[in-house]
Chimera marker file (.cmm) of the C-alpha trace (Angstrom):
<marker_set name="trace">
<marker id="1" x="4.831" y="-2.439" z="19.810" r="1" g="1" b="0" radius="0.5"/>
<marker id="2" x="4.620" y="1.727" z="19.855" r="1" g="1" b="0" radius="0.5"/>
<marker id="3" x="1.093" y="3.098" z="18.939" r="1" g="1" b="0" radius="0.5"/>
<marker id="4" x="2.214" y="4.459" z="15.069" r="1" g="1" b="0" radius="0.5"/>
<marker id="5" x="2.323" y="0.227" z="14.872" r="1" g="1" b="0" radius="0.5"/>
<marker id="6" x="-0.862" y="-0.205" z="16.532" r="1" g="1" b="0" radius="0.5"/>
<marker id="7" x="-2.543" y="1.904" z="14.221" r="1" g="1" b="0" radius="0.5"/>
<marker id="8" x="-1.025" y="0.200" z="10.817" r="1" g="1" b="0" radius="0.5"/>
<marker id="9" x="-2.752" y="-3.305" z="12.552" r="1" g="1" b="0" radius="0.5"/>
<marker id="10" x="-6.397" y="-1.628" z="12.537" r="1" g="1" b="0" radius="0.5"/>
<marker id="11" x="-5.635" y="-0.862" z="8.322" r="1" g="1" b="0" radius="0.5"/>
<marker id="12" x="-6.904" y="-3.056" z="5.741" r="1" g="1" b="0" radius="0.5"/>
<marker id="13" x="-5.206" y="-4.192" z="3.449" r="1" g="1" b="0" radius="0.5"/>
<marker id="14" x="-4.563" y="-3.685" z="-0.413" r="1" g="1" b="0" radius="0.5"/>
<marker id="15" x="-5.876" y="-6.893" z="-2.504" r="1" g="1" b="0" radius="0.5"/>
<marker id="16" x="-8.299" y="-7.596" z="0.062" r="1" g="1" b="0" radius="0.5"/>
<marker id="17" x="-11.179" y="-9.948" z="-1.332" r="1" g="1" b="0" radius="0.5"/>
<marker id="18" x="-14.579" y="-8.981" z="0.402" r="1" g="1" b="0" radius="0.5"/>
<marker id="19" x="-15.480" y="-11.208" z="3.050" r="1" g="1" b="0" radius="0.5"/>
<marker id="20" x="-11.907" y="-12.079" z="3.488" r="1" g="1" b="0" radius="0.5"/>
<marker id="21" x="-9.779" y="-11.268" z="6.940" r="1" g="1" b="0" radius="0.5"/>
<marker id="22" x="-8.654" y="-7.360" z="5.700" r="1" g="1" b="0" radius="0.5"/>
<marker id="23" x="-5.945" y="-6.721" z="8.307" r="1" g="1" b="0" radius="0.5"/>
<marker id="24" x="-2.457" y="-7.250" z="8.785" r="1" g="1" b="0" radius="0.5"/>
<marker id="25" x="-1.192" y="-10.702" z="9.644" r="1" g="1" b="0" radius="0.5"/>
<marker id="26" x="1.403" y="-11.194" z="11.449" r="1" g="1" b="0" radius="0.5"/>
<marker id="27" x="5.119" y="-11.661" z="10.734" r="1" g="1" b="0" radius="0.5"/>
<marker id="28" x="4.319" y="-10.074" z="7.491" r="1" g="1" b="0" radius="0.5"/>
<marker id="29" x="5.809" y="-6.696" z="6.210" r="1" g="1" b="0" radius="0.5"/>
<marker id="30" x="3.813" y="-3.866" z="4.991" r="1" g="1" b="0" radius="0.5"/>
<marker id="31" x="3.968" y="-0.508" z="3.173" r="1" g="1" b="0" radius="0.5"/>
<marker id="32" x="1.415" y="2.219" z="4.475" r="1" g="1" b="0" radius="0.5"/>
<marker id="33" x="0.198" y="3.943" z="1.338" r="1" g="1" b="0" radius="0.5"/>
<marker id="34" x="-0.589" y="7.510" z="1.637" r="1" g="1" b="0" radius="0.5"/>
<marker id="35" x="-2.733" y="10.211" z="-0.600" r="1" g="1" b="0" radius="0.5"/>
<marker id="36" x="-4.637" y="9.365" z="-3.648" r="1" g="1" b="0" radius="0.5"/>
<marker id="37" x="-7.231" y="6.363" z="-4.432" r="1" g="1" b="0" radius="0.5"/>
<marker id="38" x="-5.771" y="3.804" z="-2.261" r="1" g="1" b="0" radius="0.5"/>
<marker id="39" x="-5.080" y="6.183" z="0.883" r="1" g="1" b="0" radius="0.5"/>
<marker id="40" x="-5.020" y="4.314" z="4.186" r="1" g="1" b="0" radius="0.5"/>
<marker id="41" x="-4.618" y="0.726" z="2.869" r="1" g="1" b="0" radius="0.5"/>
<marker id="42" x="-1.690" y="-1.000" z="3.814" r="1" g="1" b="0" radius="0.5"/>
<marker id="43" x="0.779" y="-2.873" z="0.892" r="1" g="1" b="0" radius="0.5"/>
<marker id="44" x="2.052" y="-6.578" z="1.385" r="1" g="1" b="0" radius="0.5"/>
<marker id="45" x="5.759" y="-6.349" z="0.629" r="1" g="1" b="0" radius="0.5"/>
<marker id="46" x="6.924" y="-9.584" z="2.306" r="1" g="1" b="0" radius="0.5"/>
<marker id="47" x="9.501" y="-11.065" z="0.308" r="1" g="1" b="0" radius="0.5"/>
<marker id="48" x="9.841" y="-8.358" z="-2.049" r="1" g="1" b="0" radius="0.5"/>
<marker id="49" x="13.693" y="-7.272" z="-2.983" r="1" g="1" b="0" radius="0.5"/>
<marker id="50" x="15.241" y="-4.281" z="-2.193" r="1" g="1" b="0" radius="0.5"/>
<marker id="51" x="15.162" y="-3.186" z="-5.733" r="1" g="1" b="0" radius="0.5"/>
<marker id="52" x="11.792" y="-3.575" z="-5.325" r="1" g="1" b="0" radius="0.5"/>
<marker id="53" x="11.073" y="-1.780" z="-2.289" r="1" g="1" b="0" radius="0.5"/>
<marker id="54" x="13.245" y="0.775" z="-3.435" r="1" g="1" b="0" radius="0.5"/>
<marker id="55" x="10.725" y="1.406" z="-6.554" r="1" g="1" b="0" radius="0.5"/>
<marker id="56" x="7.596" y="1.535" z="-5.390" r="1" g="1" b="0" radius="0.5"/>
<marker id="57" x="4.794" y="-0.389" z="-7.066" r="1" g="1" b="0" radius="0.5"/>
<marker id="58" x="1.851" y="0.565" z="-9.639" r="1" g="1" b="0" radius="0.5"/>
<marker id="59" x="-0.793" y="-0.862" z="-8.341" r="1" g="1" b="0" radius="0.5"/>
<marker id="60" x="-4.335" y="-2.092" z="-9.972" r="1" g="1" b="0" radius="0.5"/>
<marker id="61" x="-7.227" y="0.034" z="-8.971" r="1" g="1" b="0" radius="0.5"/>
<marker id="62" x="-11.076" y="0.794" z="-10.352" r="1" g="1" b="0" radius="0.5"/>
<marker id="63" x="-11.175" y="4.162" z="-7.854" r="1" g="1" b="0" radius="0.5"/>
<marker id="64" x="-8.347" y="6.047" z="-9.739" r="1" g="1" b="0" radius="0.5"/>
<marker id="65" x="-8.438" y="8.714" z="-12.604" r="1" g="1" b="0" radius="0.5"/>
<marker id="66" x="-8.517" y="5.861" z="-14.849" r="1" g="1" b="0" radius="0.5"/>
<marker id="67" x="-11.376" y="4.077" z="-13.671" r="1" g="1" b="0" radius="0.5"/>
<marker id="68" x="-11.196" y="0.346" z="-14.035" r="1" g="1" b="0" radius="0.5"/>
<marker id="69" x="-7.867" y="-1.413" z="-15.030" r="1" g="1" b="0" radius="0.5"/>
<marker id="70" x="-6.076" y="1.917" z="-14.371" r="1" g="1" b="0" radius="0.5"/>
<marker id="71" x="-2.698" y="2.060" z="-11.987" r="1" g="1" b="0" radius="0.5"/>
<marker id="72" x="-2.027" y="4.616" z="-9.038" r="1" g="1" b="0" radius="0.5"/>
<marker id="73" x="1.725" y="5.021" z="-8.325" r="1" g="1" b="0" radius="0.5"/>
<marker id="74" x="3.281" y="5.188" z="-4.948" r="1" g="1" b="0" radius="0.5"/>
<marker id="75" x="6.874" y="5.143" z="-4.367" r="1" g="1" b="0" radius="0.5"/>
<marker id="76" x="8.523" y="5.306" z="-0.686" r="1" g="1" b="0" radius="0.5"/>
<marker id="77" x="8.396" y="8.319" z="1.097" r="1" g="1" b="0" radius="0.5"/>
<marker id="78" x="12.111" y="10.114" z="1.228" r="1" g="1" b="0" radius="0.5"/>
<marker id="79" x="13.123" y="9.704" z="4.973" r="1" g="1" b="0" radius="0.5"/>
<marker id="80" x="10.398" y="6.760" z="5.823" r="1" g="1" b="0" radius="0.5"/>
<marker id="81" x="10.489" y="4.003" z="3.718" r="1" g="1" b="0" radius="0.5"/>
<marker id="82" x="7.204" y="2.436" z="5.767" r="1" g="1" b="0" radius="0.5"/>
<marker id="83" x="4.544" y="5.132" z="4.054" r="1" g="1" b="0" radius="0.5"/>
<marker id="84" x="4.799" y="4.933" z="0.028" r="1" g="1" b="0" radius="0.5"/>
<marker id="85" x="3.112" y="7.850" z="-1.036" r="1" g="1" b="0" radius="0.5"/>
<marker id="86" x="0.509" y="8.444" z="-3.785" r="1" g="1" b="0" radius="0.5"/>
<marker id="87" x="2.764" y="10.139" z="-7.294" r="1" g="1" b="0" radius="0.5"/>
<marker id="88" x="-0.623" y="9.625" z="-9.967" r="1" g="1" b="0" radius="0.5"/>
<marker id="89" x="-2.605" y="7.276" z="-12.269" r="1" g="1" b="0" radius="0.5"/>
<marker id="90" x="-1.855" y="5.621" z="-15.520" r="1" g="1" b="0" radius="0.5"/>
<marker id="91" x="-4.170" y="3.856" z="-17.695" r="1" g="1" b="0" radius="0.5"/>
<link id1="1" id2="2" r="1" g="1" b="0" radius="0.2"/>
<link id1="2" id2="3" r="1" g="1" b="0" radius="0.2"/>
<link id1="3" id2="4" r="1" g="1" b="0" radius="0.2"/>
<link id1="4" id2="5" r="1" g="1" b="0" radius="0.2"/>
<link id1="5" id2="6" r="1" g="1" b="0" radius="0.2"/>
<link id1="6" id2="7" r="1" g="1" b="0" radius="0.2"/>
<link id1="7" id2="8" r="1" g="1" b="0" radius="0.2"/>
<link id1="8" id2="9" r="1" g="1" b="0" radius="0.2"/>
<link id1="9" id2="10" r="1" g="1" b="0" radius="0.2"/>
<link id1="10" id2="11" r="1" g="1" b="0" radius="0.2"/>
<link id1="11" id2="12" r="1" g="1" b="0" radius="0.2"/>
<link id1="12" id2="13" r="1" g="1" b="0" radius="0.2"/>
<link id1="13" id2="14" r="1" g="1" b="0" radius="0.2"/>
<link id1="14" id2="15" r="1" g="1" b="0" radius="0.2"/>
<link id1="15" id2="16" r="1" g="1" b="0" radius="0.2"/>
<link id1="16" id2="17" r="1" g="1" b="0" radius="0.2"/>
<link id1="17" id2="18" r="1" g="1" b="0" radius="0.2"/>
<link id1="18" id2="19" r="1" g="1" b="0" radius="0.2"/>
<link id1="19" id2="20" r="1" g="1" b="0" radius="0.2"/>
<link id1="20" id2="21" r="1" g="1" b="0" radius="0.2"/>
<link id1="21" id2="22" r="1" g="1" b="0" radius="0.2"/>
<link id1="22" id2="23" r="1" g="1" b="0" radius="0.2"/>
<link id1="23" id2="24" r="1" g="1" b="0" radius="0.2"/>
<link id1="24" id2="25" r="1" g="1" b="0" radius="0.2"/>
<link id1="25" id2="26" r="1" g="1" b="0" radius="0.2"/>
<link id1="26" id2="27" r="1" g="1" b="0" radius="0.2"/>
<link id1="27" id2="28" r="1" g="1" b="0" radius="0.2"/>
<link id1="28" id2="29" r="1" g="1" b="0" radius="0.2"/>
<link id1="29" id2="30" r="1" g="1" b="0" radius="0.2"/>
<link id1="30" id2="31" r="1" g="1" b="0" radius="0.2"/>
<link id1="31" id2="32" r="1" g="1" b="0" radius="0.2"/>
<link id1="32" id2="33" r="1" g="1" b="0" radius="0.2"/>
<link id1="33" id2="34" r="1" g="1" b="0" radius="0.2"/>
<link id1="34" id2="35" r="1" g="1" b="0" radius="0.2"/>
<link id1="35" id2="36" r="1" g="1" b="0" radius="0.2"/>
<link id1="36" id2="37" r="1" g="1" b="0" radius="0.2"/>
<link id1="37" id2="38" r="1" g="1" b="0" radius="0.2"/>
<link id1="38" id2="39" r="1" g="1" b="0" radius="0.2"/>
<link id1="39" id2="40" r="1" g="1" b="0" radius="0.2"/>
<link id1="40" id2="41" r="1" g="1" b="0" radius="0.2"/>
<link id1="41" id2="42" r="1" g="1" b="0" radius="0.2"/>
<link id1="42" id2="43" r="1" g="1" b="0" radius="0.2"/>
<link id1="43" id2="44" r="1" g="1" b="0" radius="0.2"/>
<link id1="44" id2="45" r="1" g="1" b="0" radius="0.2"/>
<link id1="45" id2="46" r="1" g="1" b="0" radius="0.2"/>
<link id1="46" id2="47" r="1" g="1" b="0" radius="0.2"/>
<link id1="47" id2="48" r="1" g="1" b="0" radius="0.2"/>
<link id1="48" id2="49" r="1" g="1" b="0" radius="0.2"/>
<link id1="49" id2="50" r="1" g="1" b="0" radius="0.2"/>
<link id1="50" id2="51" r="1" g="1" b="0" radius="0.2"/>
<link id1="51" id2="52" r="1" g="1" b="0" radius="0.2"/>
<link id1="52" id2="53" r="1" g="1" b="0" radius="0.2"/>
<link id1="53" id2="54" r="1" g="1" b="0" radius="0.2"/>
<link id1="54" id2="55" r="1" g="1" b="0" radius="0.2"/>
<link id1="55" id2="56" r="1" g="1" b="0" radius="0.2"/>
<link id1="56" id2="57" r="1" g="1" b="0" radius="0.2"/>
<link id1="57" id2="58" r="1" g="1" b="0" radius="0.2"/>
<link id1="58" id2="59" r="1" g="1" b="0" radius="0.2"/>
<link id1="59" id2="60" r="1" g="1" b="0" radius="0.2"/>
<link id1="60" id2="61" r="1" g="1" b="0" radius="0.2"/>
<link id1="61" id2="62" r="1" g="1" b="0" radius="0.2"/>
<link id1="62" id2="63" r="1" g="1" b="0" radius="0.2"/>
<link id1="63" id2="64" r="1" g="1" b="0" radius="0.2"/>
<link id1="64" id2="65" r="1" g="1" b="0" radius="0.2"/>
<link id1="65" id2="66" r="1" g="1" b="0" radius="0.2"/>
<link id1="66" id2="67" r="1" g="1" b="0" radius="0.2"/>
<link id1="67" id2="68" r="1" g="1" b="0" radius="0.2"/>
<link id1="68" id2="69" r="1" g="1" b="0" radius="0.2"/>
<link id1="69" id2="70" r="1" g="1" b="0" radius="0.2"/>
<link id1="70" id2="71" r="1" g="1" b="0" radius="0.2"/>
<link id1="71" id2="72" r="1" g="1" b="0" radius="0.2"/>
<link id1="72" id2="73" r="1" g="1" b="0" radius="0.2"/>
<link id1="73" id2="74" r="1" g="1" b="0" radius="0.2"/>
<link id1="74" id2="75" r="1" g="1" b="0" radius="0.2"/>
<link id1="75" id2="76" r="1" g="1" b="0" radius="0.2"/>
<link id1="76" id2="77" r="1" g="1" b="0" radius="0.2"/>
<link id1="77" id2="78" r="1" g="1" b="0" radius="0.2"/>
<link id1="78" id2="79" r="1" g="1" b="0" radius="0.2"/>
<link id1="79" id2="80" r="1" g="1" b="0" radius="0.2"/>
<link id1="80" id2="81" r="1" g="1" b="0" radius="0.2"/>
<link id1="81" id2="82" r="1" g="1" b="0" radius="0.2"/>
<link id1="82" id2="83" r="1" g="1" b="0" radius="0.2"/>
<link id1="83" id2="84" r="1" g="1" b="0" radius="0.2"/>
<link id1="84" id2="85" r="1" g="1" b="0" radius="0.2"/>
<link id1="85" id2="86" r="1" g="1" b="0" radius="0.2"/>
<link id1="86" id2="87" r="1" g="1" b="0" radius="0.2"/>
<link id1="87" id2="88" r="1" g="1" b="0" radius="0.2"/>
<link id1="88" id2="89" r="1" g="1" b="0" radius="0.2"/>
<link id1="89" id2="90" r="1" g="1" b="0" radius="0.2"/>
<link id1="90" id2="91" r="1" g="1" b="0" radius="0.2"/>
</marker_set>
């Protein structure tokens, strides 16, 4: 394990319920997301398609522009597919 993957097992996790475990687990695959409201958290994407991967995710969030029930966008960063980075909010 090099330290860049040491430091993704000290992130919490998106979808996280308080009070639950908030870090990786392991044998499971995850996205780092980077810049706006859900900075630092990593993404579950175990068992998701490469279509899927490929597209990024909109993902449910009360901290965005939006406020509650908005979306903040991250698709995969061009040249490293592990950090999905941060594109805006939608309602």
């Amino acid at each position: 394990m090099d330290e860049r993957d040491e430091q993704l097992l000290c992130g919490r996790v998106y979808g996280a319920e308080p009070g639950e475990e908030a870090g990786p687990e392991p044998g499971r695959e995850y996205r780092e997301l980077v810049g706006g409201p859900l900075d630092g958290l990593l993404l579950d994407v175990t068992g998701w398609d490469a279509d899927m991967l490929e597209c990024g995710a909109a993902l449910i969030t009360n901290l965005g522009h939006y406020g509650p029930g908005g979306r903040a966008h991250y698709e995969p960063r061009p040249g490293d597919p592990a950090r999905w980075d941060w594109e805006g909010d939608t309602p």
